[in-house]
ZAMARGU-4260 file (C-alpha; in steps of 0.2 Angstrom, whole numbers, plus 5000, padded with zeros to 4 digits):
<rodrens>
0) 4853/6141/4179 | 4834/6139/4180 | 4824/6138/4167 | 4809/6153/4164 | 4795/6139/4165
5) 4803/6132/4182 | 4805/6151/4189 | 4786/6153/4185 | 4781/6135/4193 | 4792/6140/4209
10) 4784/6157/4211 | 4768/6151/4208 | 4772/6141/4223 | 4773/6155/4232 | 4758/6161/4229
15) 4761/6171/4215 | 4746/6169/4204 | 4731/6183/4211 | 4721/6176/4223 | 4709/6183/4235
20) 4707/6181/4254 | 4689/6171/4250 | 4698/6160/4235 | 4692/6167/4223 | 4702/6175/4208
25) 4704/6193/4207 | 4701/6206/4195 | 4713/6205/4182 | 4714/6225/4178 | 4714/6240/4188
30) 4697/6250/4185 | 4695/6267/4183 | 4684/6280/4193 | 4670/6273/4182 | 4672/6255/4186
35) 4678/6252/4167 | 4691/6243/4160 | 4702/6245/4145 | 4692/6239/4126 | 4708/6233/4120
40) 4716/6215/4123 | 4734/6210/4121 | 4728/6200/4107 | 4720/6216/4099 | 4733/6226/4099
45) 4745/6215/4092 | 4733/6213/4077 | 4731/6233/4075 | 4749/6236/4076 | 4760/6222/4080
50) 4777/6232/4080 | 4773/6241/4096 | 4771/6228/4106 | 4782/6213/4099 | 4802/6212/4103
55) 4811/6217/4086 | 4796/6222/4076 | 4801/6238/4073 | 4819/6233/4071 | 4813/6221/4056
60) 4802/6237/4049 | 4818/6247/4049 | 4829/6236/4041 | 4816/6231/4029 | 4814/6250/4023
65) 4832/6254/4022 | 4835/6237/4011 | 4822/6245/4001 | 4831/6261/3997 | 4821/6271/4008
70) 4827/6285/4021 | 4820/6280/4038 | 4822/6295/4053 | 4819/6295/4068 | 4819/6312/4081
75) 4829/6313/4097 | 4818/6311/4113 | 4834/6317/4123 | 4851/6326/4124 | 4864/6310/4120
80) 4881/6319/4124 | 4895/6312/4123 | 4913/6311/4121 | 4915/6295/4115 | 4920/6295/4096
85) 4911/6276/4090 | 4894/6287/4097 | 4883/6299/4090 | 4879/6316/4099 | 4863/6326/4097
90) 4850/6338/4104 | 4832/6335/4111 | 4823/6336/4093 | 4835/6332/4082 | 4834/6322/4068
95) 4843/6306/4065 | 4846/6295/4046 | 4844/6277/4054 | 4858/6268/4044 | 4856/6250/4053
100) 4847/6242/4067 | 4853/6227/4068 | 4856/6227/4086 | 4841/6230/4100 | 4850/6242/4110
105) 4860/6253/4098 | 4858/6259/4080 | 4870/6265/4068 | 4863/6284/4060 | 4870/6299/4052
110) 4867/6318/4059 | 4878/6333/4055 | 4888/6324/4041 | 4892/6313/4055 | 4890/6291/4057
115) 4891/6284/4072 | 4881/6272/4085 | 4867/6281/4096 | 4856/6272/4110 | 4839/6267/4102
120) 4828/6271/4117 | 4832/6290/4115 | 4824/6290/4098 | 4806/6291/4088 | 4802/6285/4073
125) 4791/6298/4063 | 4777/6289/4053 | 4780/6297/4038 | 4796/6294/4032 | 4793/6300/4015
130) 4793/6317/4018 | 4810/6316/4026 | 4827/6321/4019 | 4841/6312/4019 | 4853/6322/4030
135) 4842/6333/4040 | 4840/6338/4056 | 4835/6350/4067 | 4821/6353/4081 | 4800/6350/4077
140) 4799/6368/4081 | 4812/6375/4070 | 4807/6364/4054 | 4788/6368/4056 | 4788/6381/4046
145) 4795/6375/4029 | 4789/6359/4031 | 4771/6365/4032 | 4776/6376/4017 | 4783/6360/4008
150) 4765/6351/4012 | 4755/6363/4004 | 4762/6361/3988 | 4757/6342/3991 | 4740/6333/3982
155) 4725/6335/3995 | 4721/6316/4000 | 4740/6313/4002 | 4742/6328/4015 | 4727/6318/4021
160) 4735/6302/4022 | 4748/6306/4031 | 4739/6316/4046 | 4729/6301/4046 | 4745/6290/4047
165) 4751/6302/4064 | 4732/6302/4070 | 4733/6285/4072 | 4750/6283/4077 | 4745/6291/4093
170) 4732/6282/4095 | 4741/6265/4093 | 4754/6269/4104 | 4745/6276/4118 | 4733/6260/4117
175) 4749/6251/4120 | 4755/6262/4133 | 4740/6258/4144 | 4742/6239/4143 | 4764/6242/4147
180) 4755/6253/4161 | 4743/6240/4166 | 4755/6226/4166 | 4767/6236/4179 | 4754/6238/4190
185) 4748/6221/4187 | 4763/6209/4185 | 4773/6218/4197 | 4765/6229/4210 | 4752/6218/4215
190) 4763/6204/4215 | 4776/6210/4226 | 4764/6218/4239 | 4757/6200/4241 | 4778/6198/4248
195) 4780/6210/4263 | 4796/6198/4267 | 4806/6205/4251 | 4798/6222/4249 | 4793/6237/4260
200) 4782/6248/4258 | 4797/6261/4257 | 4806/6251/4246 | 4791/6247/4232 | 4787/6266/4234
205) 4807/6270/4226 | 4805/6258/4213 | 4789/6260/4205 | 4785/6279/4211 | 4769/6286/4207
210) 4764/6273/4194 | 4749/6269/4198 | 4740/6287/4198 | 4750/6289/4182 | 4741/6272/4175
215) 4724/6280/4183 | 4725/6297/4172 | 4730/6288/4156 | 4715/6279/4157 | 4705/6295/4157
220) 4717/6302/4144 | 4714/6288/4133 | 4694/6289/4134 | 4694/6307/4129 | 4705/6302/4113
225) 4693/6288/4108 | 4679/6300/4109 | 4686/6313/4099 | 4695/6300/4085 | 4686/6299/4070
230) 4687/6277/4065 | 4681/6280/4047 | 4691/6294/4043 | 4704/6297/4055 | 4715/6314/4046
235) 4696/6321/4052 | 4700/6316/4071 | 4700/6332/4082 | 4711/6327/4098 | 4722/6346/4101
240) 4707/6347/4115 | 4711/6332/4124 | 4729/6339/4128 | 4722/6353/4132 | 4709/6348/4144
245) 4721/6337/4153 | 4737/6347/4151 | 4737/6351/4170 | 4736/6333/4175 | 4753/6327/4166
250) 4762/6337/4180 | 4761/6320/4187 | 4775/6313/4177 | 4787/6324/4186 | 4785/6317/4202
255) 4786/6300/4193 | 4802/6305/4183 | 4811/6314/4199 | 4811/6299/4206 | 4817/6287/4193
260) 4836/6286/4195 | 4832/6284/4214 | 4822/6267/4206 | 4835/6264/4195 | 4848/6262/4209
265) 4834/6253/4220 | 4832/6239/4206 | 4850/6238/4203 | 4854/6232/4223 | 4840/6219/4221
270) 4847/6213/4205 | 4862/6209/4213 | 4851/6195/4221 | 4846/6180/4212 | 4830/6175/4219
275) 4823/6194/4216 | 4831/6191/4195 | 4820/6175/4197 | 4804/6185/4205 | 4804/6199/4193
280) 4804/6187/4178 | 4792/6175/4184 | 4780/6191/4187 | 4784/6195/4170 | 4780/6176/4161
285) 4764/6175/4172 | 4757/6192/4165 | 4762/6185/4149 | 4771/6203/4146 | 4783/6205/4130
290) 4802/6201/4134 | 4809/6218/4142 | 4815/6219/4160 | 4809/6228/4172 | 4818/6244/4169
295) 4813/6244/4154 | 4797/6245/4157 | 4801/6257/4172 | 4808/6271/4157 | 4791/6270/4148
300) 4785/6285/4159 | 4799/6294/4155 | 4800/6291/4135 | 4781/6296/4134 | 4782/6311/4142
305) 4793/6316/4128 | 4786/6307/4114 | 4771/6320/4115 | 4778/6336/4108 | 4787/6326/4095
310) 4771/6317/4090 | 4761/6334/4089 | 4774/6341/4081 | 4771/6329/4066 | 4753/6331/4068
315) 4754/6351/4066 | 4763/6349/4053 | 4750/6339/4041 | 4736/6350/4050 | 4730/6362/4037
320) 4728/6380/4045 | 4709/6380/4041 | 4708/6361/4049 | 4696/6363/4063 | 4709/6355/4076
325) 4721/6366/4070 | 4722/6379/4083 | 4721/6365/4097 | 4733/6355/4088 | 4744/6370/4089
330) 4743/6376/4108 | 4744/6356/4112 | 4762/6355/4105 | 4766/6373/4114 | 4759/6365/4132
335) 4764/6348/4131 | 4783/6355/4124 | 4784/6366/4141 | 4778/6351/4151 | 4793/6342/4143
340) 4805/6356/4144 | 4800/6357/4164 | 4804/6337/4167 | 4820/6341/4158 | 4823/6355/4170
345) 4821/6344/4186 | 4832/6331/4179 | 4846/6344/4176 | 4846/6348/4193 | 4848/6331/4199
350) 4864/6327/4187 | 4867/6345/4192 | 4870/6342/4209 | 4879/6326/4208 | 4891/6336/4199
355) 4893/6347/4215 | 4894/6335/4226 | 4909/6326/4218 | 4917/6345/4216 | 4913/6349/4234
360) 4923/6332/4239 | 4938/6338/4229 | 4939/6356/4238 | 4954/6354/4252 | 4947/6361/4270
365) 4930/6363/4267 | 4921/6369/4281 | 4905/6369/4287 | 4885/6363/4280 | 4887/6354/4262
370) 4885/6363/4246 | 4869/6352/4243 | 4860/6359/4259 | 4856/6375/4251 | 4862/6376/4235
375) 4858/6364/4218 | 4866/6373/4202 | 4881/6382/4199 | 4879/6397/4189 | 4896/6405/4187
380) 4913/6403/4192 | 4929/6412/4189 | 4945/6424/4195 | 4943/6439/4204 | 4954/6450/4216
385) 4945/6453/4236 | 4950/6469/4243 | 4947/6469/4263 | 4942/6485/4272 | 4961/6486/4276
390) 4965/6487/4259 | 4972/6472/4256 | 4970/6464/4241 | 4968/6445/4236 | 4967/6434/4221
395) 4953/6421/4224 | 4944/6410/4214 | 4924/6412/4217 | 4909/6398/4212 | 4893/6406/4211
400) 4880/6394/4216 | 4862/6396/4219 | 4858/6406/4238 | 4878/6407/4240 | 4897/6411/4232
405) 4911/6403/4238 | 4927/6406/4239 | 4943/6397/4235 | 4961/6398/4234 | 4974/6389/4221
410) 4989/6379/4228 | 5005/6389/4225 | 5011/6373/4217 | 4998/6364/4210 | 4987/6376/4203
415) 4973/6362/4200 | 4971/6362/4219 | 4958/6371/4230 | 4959/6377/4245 | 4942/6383/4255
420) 4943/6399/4259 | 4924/6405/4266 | 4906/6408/4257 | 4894/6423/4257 | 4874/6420/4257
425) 4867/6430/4241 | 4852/6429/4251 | 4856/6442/4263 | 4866/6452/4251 | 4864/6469/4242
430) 4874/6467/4222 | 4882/6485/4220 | 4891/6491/4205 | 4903/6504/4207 | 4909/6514/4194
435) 4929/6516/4193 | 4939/6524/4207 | 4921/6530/4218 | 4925/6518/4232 | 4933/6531/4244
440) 4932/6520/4259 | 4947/6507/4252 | 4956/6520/4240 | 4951/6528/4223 | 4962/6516/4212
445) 4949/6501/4209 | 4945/6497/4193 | 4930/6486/4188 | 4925/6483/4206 | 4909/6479/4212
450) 4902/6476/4229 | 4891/6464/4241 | 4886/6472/4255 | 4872/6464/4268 | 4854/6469/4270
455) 4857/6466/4290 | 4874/6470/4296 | 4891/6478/4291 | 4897/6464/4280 | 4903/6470/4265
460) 4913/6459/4253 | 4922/6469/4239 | 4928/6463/4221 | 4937/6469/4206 | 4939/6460/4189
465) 4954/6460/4178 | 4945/6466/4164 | 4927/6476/4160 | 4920/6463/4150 | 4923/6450/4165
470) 4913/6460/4178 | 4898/6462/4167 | 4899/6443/4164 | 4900/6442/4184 | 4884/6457/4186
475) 4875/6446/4173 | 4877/6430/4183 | 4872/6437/4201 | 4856/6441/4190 | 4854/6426/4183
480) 4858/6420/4202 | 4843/6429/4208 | 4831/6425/4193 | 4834/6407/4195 | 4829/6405/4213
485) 4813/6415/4209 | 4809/6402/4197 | 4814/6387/4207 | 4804/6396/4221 | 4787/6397/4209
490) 4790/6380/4201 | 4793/6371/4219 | 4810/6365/4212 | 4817/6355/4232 | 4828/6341/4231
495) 4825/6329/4242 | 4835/6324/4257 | 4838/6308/4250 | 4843/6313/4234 | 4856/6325/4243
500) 4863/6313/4256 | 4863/6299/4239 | 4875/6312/4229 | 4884/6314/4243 | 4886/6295/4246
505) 4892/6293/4228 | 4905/6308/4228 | 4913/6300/4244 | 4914/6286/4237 | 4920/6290/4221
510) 4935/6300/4232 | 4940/6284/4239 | 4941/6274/4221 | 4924/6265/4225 | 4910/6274/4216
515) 4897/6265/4207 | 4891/6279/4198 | 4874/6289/4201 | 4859/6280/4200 | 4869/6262/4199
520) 4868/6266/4181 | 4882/6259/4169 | 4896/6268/4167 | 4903/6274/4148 | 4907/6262/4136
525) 4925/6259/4133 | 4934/6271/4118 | 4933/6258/4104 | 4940/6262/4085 | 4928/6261/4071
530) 4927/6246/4059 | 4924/6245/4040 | 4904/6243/4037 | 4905/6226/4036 | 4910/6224/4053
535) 4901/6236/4065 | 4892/6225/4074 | 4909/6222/4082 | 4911/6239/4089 | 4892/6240/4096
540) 4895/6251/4114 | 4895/6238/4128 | 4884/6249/4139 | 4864/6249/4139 | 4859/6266/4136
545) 4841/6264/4145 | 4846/6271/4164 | 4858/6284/4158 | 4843/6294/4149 | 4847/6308/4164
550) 4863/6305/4167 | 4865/6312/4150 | 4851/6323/4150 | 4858/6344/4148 | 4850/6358/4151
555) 4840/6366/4136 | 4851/6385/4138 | 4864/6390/4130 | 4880/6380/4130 | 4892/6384/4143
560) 4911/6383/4149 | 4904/6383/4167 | 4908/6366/4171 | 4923/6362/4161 | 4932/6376/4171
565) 4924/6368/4187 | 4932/6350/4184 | 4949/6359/4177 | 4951/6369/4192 | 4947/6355/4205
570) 4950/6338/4197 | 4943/6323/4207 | 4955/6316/4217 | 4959/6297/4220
</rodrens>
């Protein structure tokens, strides 16, 4: 195995360190439109706040607080479903009782009268973790409220403090961000354009994305803040404007966090190879960059994106109401949380439609385009009786998707099975709900019946539901159908082609006993039984949480059955 110093020495070889065609060294940072670089050195920051940059600070803070006796907390960036019992599920916002961080990757927490390990990378510490009760949880939005109550009643200079304490955490960790951000573009890109025999252009534009105008906005984000931070008393800082006045440009990061599980699996075929293992960590050592891979480093994006509304939440709620930032403060935290919540959106519809690729797969006979082609969600799905013009009546089971419903029918035998039996475009269709026995033209007995009929010809599709209470769910979900593509429509919501022909790829795959899982990100961890206390290091999950941030990643509406009835009616066969 070689050594880190040998990879750097060998790839130094190959003209690793910056050069320039005239011999003479390059810049070592990027520049902004001003030709200005960052005030901050590596050096700097470590002295400011050495936790945020150094492997295993924050883990040591941690533990040192809880062998204190103090609660420590931390707020969920992401949804961490799962159905594994050693692991802890939460929602988007929630907060967690950190028990123990021993390990890097997972920590050991309490929510809901519930212990178990979570994945350390969905999760933000709050500064203040005084204020915190053991045993909470619940979203920034829904505690803001009481907690500002509960912070009135506090002495002046503490509520001071403490705004102060978030003011600068935001401050600290977006001066961090910008050298991560640097150091990508840096350690990495630069480097490997400089080998056109290991990267394409393609192939560099999968992995890093949009990086690069992402690093070019921070900067001017990160200007704004400095003007408006207050040095000598920070709780007097006034940066609810900045948000504001850059709210439109974070729309980048959806670009960026669209395309990270095509990176992930991009990475993950070169890391099969060991001279590109070697390349990445000699970039890494000659940048002098802090010890996380690549990946890692990749997901920063993603995490900060979301850390926003959960910083300003914090912010809002040691802002006073007469605080002159208070107003900015407060319609920051509402734009950056819809900025948030639209990232989240997009990445739903990417596990979304692996999901239907792997259903489609399953469906016995299917005919015709793939389900990917048009449609990306499926919004309903259930029984209902087709009555054909002559009368004839058939028990069908129907999946409403977006633009089309589709039609299936159950094996006599093994009911788990689909057969494909035909689709209708709701684009070109007319929803019509008939009241009971009106529908002369096939007989006055139907009962909780509505009807499809086309905009353009005589096609007419006819249904009846068992029960009332069924149909209005099914009314309800063509509604919803339509409401949805409107707002995909205005949001630009498109899948790529490659995303498509990828899920497709995988579902195949996964047909024939070979799937790698989406993105080429680890699969679950094993079902493990918890030990006593003293020995949970043992059970520690055995998968890295990092690249399964979307894979895991559910939609912010109501909980549904939709899928569990999906997978129940057409398992995946082998």
């Amino acid at each position: 195995m070689v050594a880190r110093g040998e990879m750097a020495r060998f790839w130094s070889l190959e003209s690793l360190h910056t050069v320039s065609s005239d011999g003479g060294a390059e810049p070592s940072a990027l520049v902004d439109d001003n030709g200005s670089e960052e005030d901050f050195s590596y050096e700097d920051l470590c002295r400011a706040n050495p936790r945020y940059l150094q492997p295993g600070g924050e883990q040591l803070a941690i533990n040192e607080l809880i062998g204190d006796g103090s609660v420590v907390c931390a707020e969920a960036l992401w949804d961490h479903v799962t159905m594994d019992e050693q692991e802890l599920g939460f929602k988007a916002g929630d907060v967690i009782q950190v028990l123990e961080a021993s390990h890097k990757d997972w920590w050991w927490g309490r929510s809901a009268d519930r212990e178990a390990w979570f994945p350390a990378s969905f999760v933000r510490l709050r500064v203040n973790q005084e204020e915190l009760s053991e045993g909470s949880s619940g979203s920034p939005g829904e505690e803001q409220e009481e907690d500002t109550g509960r912070a009135r009643h506090k002495h002046p200079e503490s509520k001071q403090q403490m705004r102060a304490n978030v003011v600068q955490e935001i401050m600290d960790t977006e001066r961090v961000y910008i050298k991560h951000l640097r150091d990508i573009c840096e350690g990495y890109i630069r480097q490997c354009r400089k080998h056109t025999a290991m990267f394409s252009v393609a192939q560099l534009a999968t992995i890093f994305g949009n990086i690069e105008d992402i690093y070019r906005f921070q900067r001017k984000f990160l200007k704004d803040l400095e003007k408006q931070y207050n040095k000598e008393e920070p709780h007097l800082s006034e940066i609810g404007s900045c948000f504001l006045q850059h709210q439109e440009g974070f729309a980048i990061y959806s670009e960026y966090c669209n395309n990270h599980p095509g990176a992930c699996a991009e990475l993950a075929g070169l890391m099969q190879q060991r001279r590109y293992r070697h390349f990445f960590e000699a970039c890494r050592l000659l940048q002098q960059m802090i010890d996380i891979a690549l990946d890692g480093f990749l997901l920063t994006p993603v995490q900060k994106i979301c850390k926003y509304p959960l910083q300003l939440a914090e912010l809002l709620k040691y802002t006073a109401p007469e605080h002159s930032d208070y107003d900015n403060i407060k319609a920051a935290y509402e734009a950056m949380k819809n900025v948030a919540c639209l990232i989240n959106e997009r990445k739903r519809k990417l596990e979304s439609i692996d999901k239907i690729a792997r259903w489609q797969v399953s469906i016995v006979g299917w005919e015709g385009q793939d389900l990917l082609e048009r449609s990306s969600e499926l919004i309903h799905s259930g029984e209902l009786t087709s009555v054909t013009r002559q009368g004839k009546s058939q028990q069908r089971t129907f999946f409403l998707f977006d633009h089309q419903l589709v039609f299936c029918k159950k094996d006599l035998l093994r009911r788990d099975v689909l057969y494909y039996r035909g689709r209708a475009d709701t684009d070109a269709v007319e929803l019509v709900d008939l009241e009971d026995g009106r529908d002369g033209a096939r007989g006055p007995g139907l009962r909780n019946a509505f009807r499809l009929a086309s905009r353009t010809g005589d096609e007419v599709h006819l249904f009846c539901a068992r029960k009332p209470e069924d149909k209005a769910r099914w009314l309800q979900a063509f509604r919803d159908e339509r409401r949805r593509v409107q707002e995909d429509r205005a949001l630009g919501m498109e899948i790529s082609e490659n995303q498509k022909k990828l899920a497709m790829l995988n579902a195949q795959k996964a047909a024939h006993g070979k799937s790698k899982g989406y993105g080429g990100c680890p699969a679950a961890p094993p079902l493990q039984s918890l030990r006593p206390i003293h020995q949970r290091h043992i059970t520690v999950p055995s998968s890295l949480p990092q690249q399964q941030v979307f894979a895991l990643a559910e939609p912010k509406r109501k909980p549904s059955l939709f899928w569990h009835t999906f997978n129940k009616l057409a398992p995946f066969r082998k």
